[in-house]
C-alpha positions in Angstrom: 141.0 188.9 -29.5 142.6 189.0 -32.6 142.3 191.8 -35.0 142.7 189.7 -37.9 141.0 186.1 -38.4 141.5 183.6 -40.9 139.2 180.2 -41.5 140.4 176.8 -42.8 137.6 174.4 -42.5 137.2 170.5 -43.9 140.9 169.3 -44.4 140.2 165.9 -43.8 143.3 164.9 -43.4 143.8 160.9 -42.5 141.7 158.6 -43.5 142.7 154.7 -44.6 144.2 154.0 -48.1 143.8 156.4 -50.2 141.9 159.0 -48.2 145.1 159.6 -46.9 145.9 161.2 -49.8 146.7 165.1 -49.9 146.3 167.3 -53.0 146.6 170.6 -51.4 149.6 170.4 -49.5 152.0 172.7 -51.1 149.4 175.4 -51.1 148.4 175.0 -47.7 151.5 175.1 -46.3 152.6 178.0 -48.6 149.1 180.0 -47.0 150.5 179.0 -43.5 153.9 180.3 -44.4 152.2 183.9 -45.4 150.3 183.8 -42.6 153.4 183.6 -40.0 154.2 186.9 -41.4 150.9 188.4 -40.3 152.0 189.6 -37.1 151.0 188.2 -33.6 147.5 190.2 -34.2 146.7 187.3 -36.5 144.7 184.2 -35.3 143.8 181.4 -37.6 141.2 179.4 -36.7 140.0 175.5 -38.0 137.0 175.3 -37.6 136.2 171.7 -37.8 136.7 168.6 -39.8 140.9 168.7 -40.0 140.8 165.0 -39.6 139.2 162.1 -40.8 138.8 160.7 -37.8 136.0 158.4 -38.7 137.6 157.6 -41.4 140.8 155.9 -39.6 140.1 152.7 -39.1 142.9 150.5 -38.4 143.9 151.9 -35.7 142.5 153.9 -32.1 142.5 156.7 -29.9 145.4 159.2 -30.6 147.0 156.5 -32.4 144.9 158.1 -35.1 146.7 161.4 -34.7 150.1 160.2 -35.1 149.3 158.3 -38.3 147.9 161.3 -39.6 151.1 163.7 -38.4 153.3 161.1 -39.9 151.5 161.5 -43.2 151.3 165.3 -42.9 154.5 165.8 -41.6 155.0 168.9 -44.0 151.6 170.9 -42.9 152.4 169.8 -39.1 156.1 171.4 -39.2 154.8 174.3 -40.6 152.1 174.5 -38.5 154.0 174.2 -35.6 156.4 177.7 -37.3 153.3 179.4 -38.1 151.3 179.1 -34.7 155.1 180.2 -33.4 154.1 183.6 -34.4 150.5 183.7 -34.5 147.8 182.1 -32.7 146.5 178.9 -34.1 143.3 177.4 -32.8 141.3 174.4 -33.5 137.6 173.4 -33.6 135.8 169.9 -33.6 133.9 169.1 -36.3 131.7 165.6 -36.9 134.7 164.4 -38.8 137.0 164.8 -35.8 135.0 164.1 -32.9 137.1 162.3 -31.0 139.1 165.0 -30.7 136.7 166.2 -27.6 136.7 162.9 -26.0 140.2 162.8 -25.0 142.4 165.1 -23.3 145.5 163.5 -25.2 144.7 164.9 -28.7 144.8 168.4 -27.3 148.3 167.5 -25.4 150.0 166.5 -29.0 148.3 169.1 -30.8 150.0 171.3 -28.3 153.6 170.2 -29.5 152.7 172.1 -32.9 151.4 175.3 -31.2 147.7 174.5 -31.9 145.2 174.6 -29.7 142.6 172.6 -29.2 139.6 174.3 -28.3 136.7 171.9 -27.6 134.0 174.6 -26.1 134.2 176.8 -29.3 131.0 176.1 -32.1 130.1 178.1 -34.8 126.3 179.2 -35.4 124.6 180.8 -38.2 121.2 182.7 -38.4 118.8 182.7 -41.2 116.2 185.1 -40.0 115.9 184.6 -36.4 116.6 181.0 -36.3 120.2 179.2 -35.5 121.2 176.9 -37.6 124.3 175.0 -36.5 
């Protein structure tokens, strides 16, 4: 396991319109740039809602995916440099469901060095209940 983790949660990414719309890409990709100099101890982890999944409409299945690349191209090149060096992995979050319901997602996400790790989930405790 890593020594050193960093989370990125709720990108959103995609979407139709103007959801597919992104305000934070030069500082995201200049965090993803930093982070490639971490050293292979390094693991970033998403942990859910990258897409907007649910929110792509007009077209299906990993279809989805490539519409959103194409829009992103800028994170998605660096992405693929970054996860070069360190090891990038993805979570599924509501937003991005589909993501787990088709072994094709994880096969393009591969092409950018992330992987696509459908069995991982997150839980918190309050006290001595989960909450998920």
């Amino acid at each position: 396991m890593a020594k050193n983790l960093f989370f990125v949660s709720d990108l959103h990414m995609g979407g139709d319109g103007r959801l597919q719309n992104c305000d934070y890409t030069t500082e995201f990709v200049g965090f993803l740039k930093e982070l490639a100099g971490e050293g292979a101890d390094t693991e970033l982890l998403i942990v859910g809602d990258t897409f907007g999944l649910w929110e792509t409409t007009l077209m299906q299945g990993v279809e989805k995916l490539d519409h959103i690349i194409g829009a992103h191209r800028v994170i998605f090149d660096q992405l693929k440099l970054t996860g070069a060096r360190i090891k990038v992995t993805m979570m599924v979050g509501n937003h991005d469901y589909d993501l787990a319901c088709d072994p094709a997602f994880a096969d393009k996400l591969s092409a950018y060095n992330i992987q696509l790790d459908t069995s991982l989930n997150l839980i918190r405790t309050f006290g001595d209940k989960k909450i998920w």
